[in-house]
N, C-alpha and C positions, 0 to 999 in steps of 0.2 A: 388535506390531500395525502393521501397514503405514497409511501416510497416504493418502488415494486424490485427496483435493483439498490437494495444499501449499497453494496460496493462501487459501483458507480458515481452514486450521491456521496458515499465516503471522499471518493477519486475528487471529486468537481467541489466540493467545501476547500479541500485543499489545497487547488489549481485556481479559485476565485481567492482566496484567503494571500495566494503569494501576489496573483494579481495587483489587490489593492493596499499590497503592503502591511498586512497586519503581521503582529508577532504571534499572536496565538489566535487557536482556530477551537470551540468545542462541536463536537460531531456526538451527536447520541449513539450509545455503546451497544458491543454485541462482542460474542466470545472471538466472531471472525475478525472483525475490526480494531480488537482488541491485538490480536498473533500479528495481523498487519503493520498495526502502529509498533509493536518491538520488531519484527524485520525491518521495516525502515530508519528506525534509532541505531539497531545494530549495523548496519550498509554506512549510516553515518549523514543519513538524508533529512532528519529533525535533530533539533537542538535534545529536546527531552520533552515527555508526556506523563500524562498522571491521569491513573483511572478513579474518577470519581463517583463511586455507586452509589451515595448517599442522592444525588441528585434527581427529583423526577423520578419515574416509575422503571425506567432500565439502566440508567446512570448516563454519565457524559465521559465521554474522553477528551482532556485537554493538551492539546500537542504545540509545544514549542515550535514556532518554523523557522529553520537556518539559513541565515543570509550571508552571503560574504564581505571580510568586513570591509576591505578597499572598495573594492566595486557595486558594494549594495544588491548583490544579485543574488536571487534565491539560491538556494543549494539544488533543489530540485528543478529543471527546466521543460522536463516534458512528462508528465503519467497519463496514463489510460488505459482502459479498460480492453481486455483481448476475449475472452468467453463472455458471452454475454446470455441473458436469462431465455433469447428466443435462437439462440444458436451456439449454443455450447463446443468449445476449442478444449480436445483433450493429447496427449503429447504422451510416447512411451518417451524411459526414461532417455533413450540414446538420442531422441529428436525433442529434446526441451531446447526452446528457441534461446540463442545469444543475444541479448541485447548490447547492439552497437560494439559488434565483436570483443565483450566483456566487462565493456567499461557501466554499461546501466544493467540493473538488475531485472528480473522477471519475477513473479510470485508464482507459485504451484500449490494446488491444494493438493494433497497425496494421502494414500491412508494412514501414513506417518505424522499428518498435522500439516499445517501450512509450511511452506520453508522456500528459500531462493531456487532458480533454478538450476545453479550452480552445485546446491547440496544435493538437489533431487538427483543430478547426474552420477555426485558422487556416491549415492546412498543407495543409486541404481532403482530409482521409483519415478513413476510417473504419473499423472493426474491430469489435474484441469488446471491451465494455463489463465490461472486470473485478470490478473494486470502486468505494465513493464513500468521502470522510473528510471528515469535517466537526467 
């Protein structure tokens, strides 16, 4: 069965993955999923990842998932997808959405590369409103 939206299928390995309690999750790679996974290492939302392109014919990405250590609780508690492949969300830069009045992140694809929505704002670009993590 062919995937038609990888980043959603990205999104949902990850949110099954904290689910059922695993530490690591691999997700078949792509140059998006790739810029993805270091936004969310850099935000401080994975432990750490490793792109393995030896693997298979596109490679895998293997992402650390961060839990907290008292309470066992993901680091991540909510992501999802905001643009999606049959209804596309684009955002200038002064209206890129806050998530949860700053404290969760949004992604932006821009002609500058992927980047938070926080940077887009500052960098004064605007794009397509990916996903949020919070």
């Amino acid at each position: 069965m062919a995937v038609t939206d990888t980043i959603a299928d990205y999104l949902t390995r990850i949110r099954n993955a904290h689910h059922a309690g695993h530490r690591v999750v691999e997700i078949p790679s792509s140059k998006m999923k790739k810029s993805i996974t270091e936004i969310l290492y850099d935000s401080g939302y994975i432990l750490k990842y490793k792109f393995d392109d030896e693997a298979g014919k596109q490679g895998v990405i293997k992402i650390a998932l961060k839990y907290d250590n008292d309470t066992r609780s993901p680091a991540i508690t909510k992501l999802g997808r905001i643009s999606k492949p049959g209804y596309r969300r684009y955002s200038p830069s002064k209206e890129v959405p806050m998530i949860i009045n700053g404290l969760g992140i949004c992604i932006v694809s821009t002609s500058k590369g992927l980047m938070t929505g926080k940077r887009a704002k500052a960098e004064n670009v605007g794009g397509e409103v990916l996903c949020f993590v919070h």
